[in-house]
N, C-alpha and C positions, 0 to 999 in steps of 0.2 A: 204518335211515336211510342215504341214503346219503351219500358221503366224496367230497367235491369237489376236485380238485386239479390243478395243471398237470403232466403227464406228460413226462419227457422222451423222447427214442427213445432206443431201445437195440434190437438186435436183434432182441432176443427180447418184446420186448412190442406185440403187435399192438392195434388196438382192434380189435374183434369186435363191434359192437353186429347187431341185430336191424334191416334197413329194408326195409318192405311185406313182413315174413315172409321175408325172403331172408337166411341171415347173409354179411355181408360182410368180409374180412378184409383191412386196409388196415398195410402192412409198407413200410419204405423199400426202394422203388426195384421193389416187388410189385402191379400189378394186383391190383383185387377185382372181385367179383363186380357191384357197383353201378357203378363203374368201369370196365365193359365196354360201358356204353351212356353211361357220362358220364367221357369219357375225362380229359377237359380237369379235373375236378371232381376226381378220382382223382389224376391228377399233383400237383396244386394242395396235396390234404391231404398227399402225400407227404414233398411240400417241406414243410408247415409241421408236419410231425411230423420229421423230421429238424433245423429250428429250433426246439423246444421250444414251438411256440405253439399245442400242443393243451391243451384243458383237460377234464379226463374227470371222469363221475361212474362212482362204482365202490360194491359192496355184497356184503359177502362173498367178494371176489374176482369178480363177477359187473359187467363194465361194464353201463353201464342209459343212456351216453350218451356225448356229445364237442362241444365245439366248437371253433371258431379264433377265434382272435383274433390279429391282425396290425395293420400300421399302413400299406396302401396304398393306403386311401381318403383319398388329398388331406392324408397324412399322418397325419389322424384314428386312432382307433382304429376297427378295423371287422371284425364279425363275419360271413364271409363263407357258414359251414356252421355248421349247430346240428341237432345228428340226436339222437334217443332213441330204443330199440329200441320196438316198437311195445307190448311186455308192459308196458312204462315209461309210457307218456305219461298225462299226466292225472294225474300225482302231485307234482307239483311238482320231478320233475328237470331239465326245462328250465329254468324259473324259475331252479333254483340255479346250473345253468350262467350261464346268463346273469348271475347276481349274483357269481359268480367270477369272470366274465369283467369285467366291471365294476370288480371290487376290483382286477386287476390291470392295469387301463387305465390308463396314464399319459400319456393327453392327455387334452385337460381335454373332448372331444368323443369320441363312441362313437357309430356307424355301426351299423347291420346290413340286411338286406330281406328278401323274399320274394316269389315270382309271387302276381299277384292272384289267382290263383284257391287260395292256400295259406290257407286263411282260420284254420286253427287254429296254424300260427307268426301271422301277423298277431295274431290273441287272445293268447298268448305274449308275442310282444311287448309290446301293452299293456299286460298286468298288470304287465307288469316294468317298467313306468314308460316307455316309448318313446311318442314320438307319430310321428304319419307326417310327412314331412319331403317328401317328391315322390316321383317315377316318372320310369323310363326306359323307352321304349318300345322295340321291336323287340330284344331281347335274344333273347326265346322267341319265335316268330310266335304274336298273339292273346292272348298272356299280361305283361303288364308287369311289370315290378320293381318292388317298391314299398317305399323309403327309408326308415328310420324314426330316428328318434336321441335322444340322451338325453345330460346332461353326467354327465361322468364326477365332476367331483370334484375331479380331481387336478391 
């Protein structure tokens, strides 16, 4: 099973999960490999592993995923990356990310999206209790964002 937890940075601890078969290795202030075509995406997880607001799932010492969670959606809580290596998915590690992430939201709203063509985070999300909330258009050419939210709770 796997051990859900907020990571902080430290040197020496990369996440390394598995995305489209590529490993990507994501280290403060280090390009990865996914991050050579999403440069902006890359920086982004940098900084928010350098703030402690990654949250990883881990199993035998083996990451199997990650996500962020921050508060720059309008303040909200909002999860702007949610990745599992692909050997993971369909086991319910997202799901747990997302209910860690959840547990440690403290605004009383929680944020996250996905392109409309991502239709298996979309299903992800809904299990996890999210409904769709709107769309932003023109972010990706052809592909919208698509909002989803859920209250936190807190």
């Amino acid at each position: 099973m796997a051990v859900v937890r907020r990571r902080p940075a430290t040197a020496d601890n990369a996440l390394e999960p598995i995305v489209e078969h590529r490993p990507i290795t994501i280290r403060k202030g280090e390009p990865s490999d996914y991050g050579a075509s999403h440069f902006e995406r890359a920086a982004s997880i940098n900084e928010a592993l350098a703030r402690g607001e990654c949250v990883v799932a881990e199993s035998g010492g083996e990451l199997l995923g990650y996500a962020v969670l921050n508060y720059t959606f309008f303040g909200s809580g909002f999860i702007p990356v949610i990745v599992v290596a692909s050997p993971h998915r369909r086991r319910g590690v997202g799901l747990r990310l997302l209910r860690e992430a959840e547990a440690q939201c403290t605004s009383r709203k929680l944020f996250t999206s996905a392109n409309a063509s991502n239709e298996g985070a979309q299903a992800l999300f809904r299990r996890a209790g999210f409904v769709r909330s709107g769309i932003i258009e023109n972010l990706d050419p052809g592909d919208p964002e698509v909002i989803y939210f859920r209250e936190a709770g807190k």
